[in-house]
Structure formats: structure tokens, C-alpha cells
C-alpha positions in Angstrom: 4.7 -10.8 2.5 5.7 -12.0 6.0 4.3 -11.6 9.1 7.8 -11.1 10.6 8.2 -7.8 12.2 11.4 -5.8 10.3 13.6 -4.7 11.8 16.1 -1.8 10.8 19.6 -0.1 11.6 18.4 1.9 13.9 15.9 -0.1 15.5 18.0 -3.5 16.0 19.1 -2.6 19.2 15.8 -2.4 20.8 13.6 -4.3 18.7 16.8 -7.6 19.4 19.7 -6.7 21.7 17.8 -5.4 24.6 15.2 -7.8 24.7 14.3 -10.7 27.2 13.0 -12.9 24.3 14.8 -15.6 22.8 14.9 -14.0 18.7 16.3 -15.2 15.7 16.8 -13.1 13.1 16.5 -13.4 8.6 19.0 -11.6 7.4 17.5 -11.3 3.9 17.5 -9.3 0.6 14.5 -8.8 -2.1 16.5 -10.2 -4.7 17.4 -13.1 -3.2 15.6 -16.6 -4.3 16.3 -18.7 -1.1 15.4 -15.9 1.0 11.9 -15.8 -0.7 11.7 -19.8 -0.1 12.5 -20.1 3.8 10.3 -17.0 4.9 7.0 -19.2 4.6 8.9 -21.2 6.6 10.1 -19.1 9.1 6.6 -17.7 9.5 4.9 -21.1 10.0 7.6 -21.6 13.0 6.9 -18.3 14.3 3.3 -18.8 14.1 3.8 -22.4 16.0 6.4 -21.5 18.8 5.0 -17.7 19.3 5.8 -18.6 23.2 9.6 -19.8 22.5 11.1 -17.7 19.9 10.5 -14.3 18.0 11.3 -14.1 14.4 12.3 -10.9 13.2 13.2 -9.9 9.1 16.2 -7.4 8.1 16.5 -6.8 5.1 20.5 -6.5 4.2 20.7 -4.0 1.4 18.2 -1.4 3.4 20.5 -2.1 6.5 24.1 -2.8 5.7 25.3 -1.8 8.9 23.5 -4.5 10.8 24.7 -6.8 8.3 28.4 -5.8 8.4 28.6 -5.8 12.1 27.2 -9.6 12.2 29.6 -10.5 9.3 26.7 -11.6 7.1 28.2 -12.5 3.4 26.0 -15.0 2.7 22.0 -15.0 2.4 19.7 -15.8 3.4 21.6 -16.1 7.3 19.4 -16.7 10.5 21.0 -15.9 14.2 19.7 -16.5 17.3 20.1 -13.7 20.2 19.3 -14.4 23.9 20.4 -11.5 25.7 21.9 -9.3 23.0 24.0 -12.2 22.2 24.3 -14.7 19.2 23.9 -18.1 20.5 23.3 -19.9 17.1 23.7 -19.0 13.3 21.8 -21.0 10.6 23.3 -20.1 6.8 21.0 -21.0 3.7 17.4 -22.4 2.9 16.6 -25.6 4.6 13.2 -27.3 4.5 11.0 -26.7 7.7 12.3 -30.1 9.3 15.7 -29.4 9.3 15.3 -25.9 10.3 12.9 -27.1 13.3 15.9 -29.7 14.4 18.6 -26.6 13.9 16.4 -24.7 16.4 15.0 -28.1 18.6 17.1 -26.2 21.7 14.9 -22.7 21.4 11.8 -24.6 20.6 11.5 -26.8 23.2 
């Protein structure tokens, strides 16, 4: 499984909205295929911009709250927060390149 912390309902406002790092988020569910694919991914950028960006996991069907409140219909969905707030959002898989270039302006 990932080395992405989870994150949950109730802990999403500390673990992401009040923190000073820059944090994009999986919104992901078990069942879903593409989900499974780009959290490899995800963990190899996390693992090789630990000092840019954060990469936390929630999972959607333990947490529909979260979900709801960031109008996530379509998985797997990535959003970056600075400062509580989204400042990017990433829908679907994408192969480590393209991901890398979607995120060049957290990363660099």
C-alpha cells in the first residue's frame, strides 16, 4: 500500500487546511482501477520532492463529506492546497511525466 499518510473527515482540517505546507491531495476509492495505477506514482513524487509538496490519501467512500465539500465526482482527483486553499486540481490517471509537468509550479 502507499506510503501516503490518510487522511480522514475529521482529520482533513488539520492534517491539510491548517498547514504551512504546500499538499496535494488523492481523492481515491479501493475499487477504483486508476486510483490503484497513479498511487505508485504519487508515492515516487512524494518520495522525490519530500521538501516541496506533501502527498496525502483520502479515501472517498470512508470520507464522503470531504469529498462532497470539494465536489469530487470523478476519481481518482488530486488538489493542491497552500494555505487551506485549492490552488490546482488534477482529474484522472496520468503517467509520472505528465503528472510531474501538471505539478512543475509546486515542484520546483
Amino acid at each position: 500500500m502507499s506510503s501516503a499518510l490518510s487522511v480522514t473527515d475529521a482529520s482533513f482540517e488539520a492534517d491539510v487546511l491548517n498547514s504551512e505546507d504546500t499538499i496535494l491531495v488523492d481523492f481515491w476509492a479501493e475499487w477504483c482501477g486508476p486510483c490503484r495505477a497513479v498511487s505508485p506514482i504519487l508515492d515516487q513524487i512524494a518520495d522525490e520532492h519530500s521538501s516541496k509538496i506533501r502527498i496525502v490519501k483520502l479515501n472517498v467512500d470512508d470520507n464522503p463529506q470531504t469529498a462532497a465539500k470539494y465536489q469530487i465526482t470523478s476519481i481518482p482527483a488530486m488538489k493542491v492546497y497552500r494555505g487551506g486553499e485549492v490552488v490546482k486540481t488534477i482529474i484522472g490517471a496520468k503517467p509520472k511525466a505528465a503528472l510531474e509537468n501538471d505539478l512543475a509550479d509546486y515542484l520546483a
